[in-house]
Steps between C-alpha positions, in 0.01 A plus 500: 500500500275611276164315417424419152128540432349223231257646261257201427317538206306298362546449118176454358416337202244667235239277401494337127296736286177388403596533114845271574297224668284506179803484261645186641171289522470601180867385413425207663207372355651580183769302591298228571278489198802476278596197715179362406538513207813390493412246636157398240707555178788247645259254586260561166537191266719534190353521165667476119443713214462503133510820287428523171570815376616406138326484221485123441319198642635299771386127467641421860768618768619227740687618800684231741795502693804269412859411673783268387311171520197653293115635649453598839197418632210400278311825489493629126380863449330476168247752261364483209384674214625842628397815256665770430474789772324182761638461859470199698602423814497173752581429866861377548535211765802547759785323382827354685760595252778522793855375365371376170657814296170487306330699213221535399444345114268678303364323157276725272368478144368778277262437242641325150829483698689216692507434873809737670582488884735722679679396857462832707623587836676336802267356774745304804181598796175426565302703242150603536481854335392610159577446135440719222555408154444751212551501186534824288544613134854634407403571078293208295778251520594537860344433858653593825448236787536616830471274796511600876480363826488703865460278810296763653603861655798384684732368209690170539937473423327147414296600210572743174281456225433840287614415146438610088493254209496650124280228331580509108181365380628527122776266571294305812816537761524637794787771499698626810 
């Protein structure tokens, strides 16, 4: 019988490089930072916008979401007197808009022209992201309205709001 002799090596393992222990900290506090903020812009309060970016006078925007039954809520977003090429912009309360099938109503006047409102958008969560309305010159007798809604970074099945209204301000209607 022969004897089978057992080599026993030891495998050894080669350290981490210095360089490769640098990159991932360096992935990992990246990592973590964009958690962060994450994290702040999710938890920031919402605001609402106004754009003026035609060349006529806004005497007031009011902003307020409505379901079947009429207003939700009894916060109005309102402005006044908005010029043309003027921004303005207001915190926007969390609001409980789950199973409602909401939108969100938007009433606006130009100057020398009567009151028009627009229902934009389907809100059926708990909304407490950001509105911009903005309203833009098409030609002289013609204003684009957009209106848009995000509920933050992570968007929501629940909420889709990112619609254009042709505003005929010859004829004072709102075209689709």
């Amino acid at each position: 019988m022969r004897k089978i002799k057992s080599k026993n090596k030891q495998e050894q393992k080669t350290p981490m490089s210095k360089n490769t222990r640098i990159l991932l900290i360096a992935l990992g506090g990246v990592i973590l930072l964009g958690i962060i903020i994450l994290m702040i812009v999710e938890a920031s309060m919402g605001k609402i916008t106004v754009k003026n970016k035609s060349n006529n006078k806004l005497e007031y925007v009011k902003a307020y979401f409505v379901d079947a039954e009429g207003m939700v809520g009894e916060e109005t977003m309102y402005f006044e007197n908005i010029n043309k090429g003027e921004k303005l912009a207001d915190e926007l309360n969390k609001i409980n808009l789950s199973y409602l099938e909401a939108n969100l109503e938007v009433r606006f006047k130009f100057e020398g022209q009567d009151e028009l409102f627009v229902d934009a958008g389907y809100f059926n969560d708990i909304f407490d992201g950001n509105v911009t309305i903005s309203f833009k010159d098409i030609d002289e007798e013609s204003v684009l309205l957009k209106v848009k809604a995000s509920s933050g970074l992570v968007p929501s099945p629940q909420i889709s709001c990112n619609e254009e209204h042709i505003i005929n301000l010859k004829e004072g209607i709102v075209e689709e």
